[in-house]
N, C-alpha and C positions, 0 to 999 in steps of 0.2 A: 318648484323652481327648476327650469330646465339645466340639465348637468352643462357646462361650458367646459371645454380643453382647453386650459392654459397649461403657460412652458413661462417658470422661472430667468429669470435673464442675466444669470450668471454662467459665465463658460466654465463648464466643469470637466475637465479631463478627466478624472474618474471621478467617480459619484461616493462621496466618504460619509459615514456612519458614526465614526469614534468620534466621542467627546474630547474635548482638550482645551487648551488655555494657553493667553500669548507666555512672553518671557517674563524669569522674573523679578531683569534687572529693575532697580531703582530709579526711576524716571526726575531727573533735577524741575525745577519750579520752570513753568513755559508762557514767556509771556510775551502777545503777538497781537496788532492791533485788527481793528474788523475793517471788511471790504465796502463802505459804503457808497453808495450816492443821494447827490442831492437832487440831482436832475438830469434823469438818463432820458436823452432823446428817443432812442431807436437800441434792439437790443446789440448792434455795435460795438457801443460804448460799453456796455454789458460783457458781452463777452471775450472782450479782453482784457478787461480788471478784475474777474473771478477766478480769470484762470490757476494763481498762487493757490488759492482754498483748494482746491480739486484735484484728489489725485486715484491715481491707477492703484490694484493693489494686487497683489499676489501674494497668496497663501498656501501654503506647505502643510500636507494632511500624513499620515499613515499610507496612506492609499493613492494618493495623486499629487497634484494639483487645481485651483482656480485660480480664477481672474474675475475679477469685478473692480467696483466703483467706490469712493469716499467722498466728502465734503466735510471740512474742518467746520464747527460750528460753536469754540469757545477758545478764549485765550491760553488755558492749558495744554490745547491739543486734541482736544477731545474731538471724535471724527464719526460722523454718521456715517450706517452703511446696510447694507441687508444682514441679517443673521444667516443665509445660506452662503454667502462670499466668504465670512469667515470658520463658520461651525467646526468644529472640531482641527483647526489648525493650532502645527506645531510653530508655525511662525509666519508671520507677517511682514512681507517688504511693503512699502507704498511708494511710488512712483509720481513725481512732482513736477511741474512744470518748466521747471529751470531744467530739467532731464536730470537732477541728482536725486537720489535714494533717498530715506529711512527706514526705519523701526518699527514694530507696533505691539502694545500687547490689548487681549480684550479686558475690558471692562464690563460691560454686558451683553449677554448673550439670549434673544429670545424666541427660538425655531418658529414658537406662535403665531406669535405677531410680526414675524420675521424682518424685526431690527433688533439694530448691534449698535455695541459704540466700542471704538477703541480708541487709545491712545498714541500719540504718533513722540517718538524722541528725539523731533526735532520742533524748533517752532514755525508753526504754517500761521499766514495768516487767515480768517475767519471768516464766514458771511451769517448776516443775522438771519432769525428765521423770521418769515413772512404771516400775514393770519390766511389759512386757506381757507376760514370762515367766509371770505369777501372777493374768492371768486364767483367769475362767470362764466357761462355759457359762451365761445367765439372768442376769450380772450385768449393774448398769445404768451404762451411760455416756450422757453428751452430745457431742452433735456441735457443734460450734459455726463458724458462717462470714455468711457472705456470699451469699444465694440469690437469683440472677433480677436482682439489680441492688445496686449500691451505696448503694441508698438504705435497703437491709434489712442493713445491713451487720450483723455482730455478733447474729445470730438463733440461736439455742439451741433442739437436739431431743431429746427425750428417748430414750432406745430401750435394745435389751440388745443383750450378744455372742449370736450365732446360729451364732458355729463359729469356730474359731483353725486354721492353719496349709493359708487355703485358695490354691489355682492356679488360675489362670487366661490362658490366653490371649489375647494382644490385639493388636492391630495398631496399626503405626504407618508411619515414613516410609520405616526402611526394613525394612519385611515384618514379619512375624510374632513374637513372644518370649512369655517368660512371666513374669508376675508372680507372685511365690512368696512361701509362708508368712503370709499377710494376715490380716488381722482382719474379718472378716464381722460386720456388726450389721445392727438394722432401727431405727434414728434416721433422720430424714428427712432426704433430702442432695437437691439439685437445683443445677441449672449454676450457678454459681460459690461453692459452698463447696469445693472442691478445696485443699489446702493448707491448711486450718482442722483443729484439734487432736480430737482423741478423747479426752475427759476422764475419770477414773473418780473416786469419791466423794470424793477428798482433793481433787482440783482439780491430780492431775499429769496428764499426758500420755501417753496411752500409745499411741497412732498418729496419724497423719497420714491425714487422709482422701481419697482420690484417686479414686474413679469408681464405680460404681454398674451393676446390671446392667439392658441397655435394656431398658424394656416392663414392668418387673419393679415390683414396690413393695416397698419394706422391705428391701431385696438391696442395703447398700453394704458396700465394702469399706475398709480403712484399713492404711497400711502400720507394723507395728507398731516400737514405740522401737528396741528390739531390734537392729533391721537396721542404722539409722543410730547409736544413739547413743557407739560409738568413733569411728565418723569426725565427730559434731560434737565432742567431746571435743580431738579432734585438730585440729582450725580453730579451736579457742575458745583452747587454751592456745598457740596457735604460728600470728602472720600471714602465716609464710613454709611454712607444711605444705605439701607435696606429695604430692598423694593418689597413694599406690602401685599396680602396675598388675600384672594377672596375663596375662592376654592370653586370659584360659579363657571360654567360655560353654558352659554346662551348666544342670545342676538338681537337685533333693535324688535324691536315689539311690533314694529308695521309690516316685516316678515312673517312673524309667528301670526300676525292678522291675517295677512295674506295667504297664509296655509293653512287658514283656518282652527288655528289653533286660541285666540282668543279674540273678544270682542272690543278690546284696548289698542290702542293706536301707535302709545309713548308712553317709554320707559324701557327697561334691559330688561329680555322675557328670560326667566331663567331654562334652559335645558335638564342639564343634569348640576349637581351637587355633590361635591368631592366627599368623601367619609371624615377627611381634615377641614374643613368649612368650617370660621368659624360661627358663620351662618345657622348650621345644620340642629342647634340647638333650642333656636328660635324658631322652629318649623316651616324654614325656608326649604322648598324643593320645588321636583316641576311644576312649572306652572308660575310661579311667583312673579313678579313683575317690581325691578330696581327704582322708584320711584323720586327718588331724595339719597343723596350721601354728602352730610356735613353740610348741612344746607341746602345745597347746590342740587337744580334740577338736571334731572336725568333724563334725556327727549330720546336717548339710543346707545349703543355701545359706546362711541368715543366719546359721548358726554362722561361716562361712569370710569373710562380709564383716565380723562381728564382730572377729573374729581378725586381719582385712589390715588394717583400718583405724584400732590400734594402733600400728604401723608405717609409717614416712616414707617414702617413694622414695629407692632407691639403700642400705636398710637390706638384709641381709645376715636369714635365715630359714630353719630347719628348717622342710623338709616331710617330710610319710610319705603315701607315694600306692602302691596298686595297679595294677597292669598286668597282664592275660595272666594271673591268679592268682597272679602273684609280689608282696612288699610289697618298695618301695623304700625309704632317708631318703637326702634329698638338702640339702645345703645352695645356696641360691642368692638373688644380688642381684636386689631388684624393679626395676623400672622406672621412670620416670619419668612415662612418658604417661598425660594426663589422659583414659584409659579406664575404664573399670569390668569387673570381675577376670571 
C-alpha cells in the first residue's frame, strides 16, 4: 500500500507527550435536550440550530498548548472529540456558541483510534448520531469546527463524501498503524477542526473528523459513527463501563488480501497478538482471521469494534476465528485493560 502524508488537524503549539487527565471536581447531574429536525430543507436551517452542540476547546498540556473541535453528543454532557486535541492535558476550557466558557474533564482517552470523550460542566445541548452505514458517494455534508484559532471557533464547510471505507497509514509516537474504514470528503478542514462532527442533511452526526492529507486540498478524512457509537452507547448508559480489551492488532482482511497475505476477503485479519491476549491461549496469532464475536458477523475492523464495545470487561464472548484453514468457536473472558482490541 502506497505510504500517503497525512497532518492531524489539530493546532498544536507545541507538540506534548505527557499523559494526563481532566479535573477532579464532581460534575452535578446534566440534563439538556437534543438538536433535532424533522425536516431540513437545505443545510441552512442546519447550520444554525447545531450551533449550541458545537464547541471550541482549548487545552493546557506540560508543554503547550492546543486547539481543536467538540460535539456534545448526550444529555450528560458527554462531548466527542479527537484523542490528540486532548491527550495529555492538564485542563480543558470549551468554548460555546453563546461566546461563554466551560469546563471539561476526560473520560476516555484513545491515541489509537484517536477518539476521546470528555465531559463538559455545563449543560450543552446535543445532536444525535447519524448511521454512516447509508452514506453515499456525492452526498453533501458539513464540517464544522474550529480552524487556525479559537476566535473562528464554530466555522462551517460545505463539501461532499469522495469515498467511504478509506485506509491509511500514519504515524505516531509509537511507529506506524492504520486508520481504517474512514470517510473521505472535500469540506475544508485546516488545524484545529480535529474532533468537530461530519454533519449530513438532518443535522446527525455521522463522523468525527480527524486529519487531512498534507499538500493536498479537498482530501479530509472523518472517522465514521459506526466505529465508536457502542462504545459511547456504553459510557453514556454506565459511569463505571470498562472498555473491554482484545489484545489483537490487525486490519480488514480485504487489505491483508490485497498484500497478499491471505486468500479470505472478510473478517479482522490478525497482525500481531499482545502476550496479554486473552486470545493467545486458544492459538490465536498471525494470521488468524475474527470471523464472529457474540454472534455478530465480522465483514472488517469496525464490524469487530462495533461488536467488543457492546460488552463490559470481564464479560464472557463467543468467537469464531480461522487458523491454518481450520474454523474455530471459542468461548473466552475479555479483559480489562484500557487497550484497544
Amino acid at each position: 500500500m502506497k505510504k500517503i502524508m497525512v497532518v492531524c488537524i489539530c493546532m498544536m503549539l507545541i507538540f506534548a507527550v505527557c499523559c494526563g487527565c481532566g479535573s477532579n471536581s464532581v460534575y452535578s447531574s446534566i440534563e439538556c435536550a437534543p438538536i433535532s429536525f424533522s425536516d431540513a430543507s437545505d443545510f441552512t436551517d442546519v447550520a444554525s440550530s447545531v450551533a449550541p452542540a458545537i464547541v471550541g476547546i482549548g487545552g493546557v498540556t506540560n508543554n503547550g498548548t492546543s486547539v481543536g473541535s467538540g460535539v456534545c453528543v448526550s444529555s450528560n454532557g458527554y462531548i466527542l472529540t479527537n484523542s490528540h486535541v486532548i491527550h495529555g492535558c492538564k485542563s480543558i476550557d470549551l468554548y460555546l456558541s453563546d461566546k461563554s466558557n466551560a469546563s471539561a474533564k476526560i473520560i476516555y482517552d484513545d491515541p489509537i483510534s484517536d477518539l476521546a470523550i470528555i465531559r463538559s460542566n455545563r449543560s450543552i445541548p446535543y445532536l444525535m448520531l447519524g448511521d454512516s452505514d447509508a452514506l453515499s458517494l456525492g452526498q453533501e455534508v458539513l464540517a464544522v469546527g474550529t480552524p487556525m484559532s479559537l476566535t473562528l471557533s464554530h466555522t462551517f464547510t460545505k463539501g461532499i463524501i469522495s469515498s467511504l471505507n478509506r485506509t491509511l497509514k500514519v504515524g505516531g509516537d509509537n511507529g506506524e498503524g492504520l486508520m481504517q474504514n474512514l470517510i473521505q470528503h472535500d469540506a475544508s478542514l485546516n488545524p484545529g477542526n480535529s474532533g468537530g462532527p461530519l454533519l449530513n442533511i438532518r443535522g446527525e452526526i455521522v463522523g468525527i473528523n480527524t486529519l487531512k492529507i498534507s499538500g493536498g486540498e479537498g482530501i479530509g478524512f472523518a472517522i465514521p459513527t459506526r466505529s465508536f457509537a457502542s462504545l459511547l452507547a456504553s459510557y453514556i448508559s454506565s459511569t463505571d463501563y470498562d472498555r473491554p480489551y482484545m489484545g489483537l492488532y490487525g486490519c480488514d482482511t480485504d487489505i491483508a488480501n490485497f498484500q497478499g497475505l491471505t486468500s479470505q476477503k472478510v473478517g479482522f485479519y490478525v497482525i500481531d497478538v499482545s502476550g496479554d491476549s486473552p486470545l493467545r491461549d486458544f492459538g490465536v496469532s498471525r494470521g488468524a482471521i475474527i470471523l464472529q464475536l457474540g454472534g455478530e458477523k465480522i465483514n472488517n475492523t469496525l464490524d469487530l469494534k462495533n461488536a467488543l464495545y457492546k460488552y463490559d470487561a470481564s464479560d464472557f464472548v463467543d468467537i469464531v476465528f480461522s487458523q491454518n484453514g481450520s474454523e474455530y468457536l471459542i468461548k473466552t473472558q475479555l479483559n480489562k485493560l484500557n487497550k484497544d482490541c
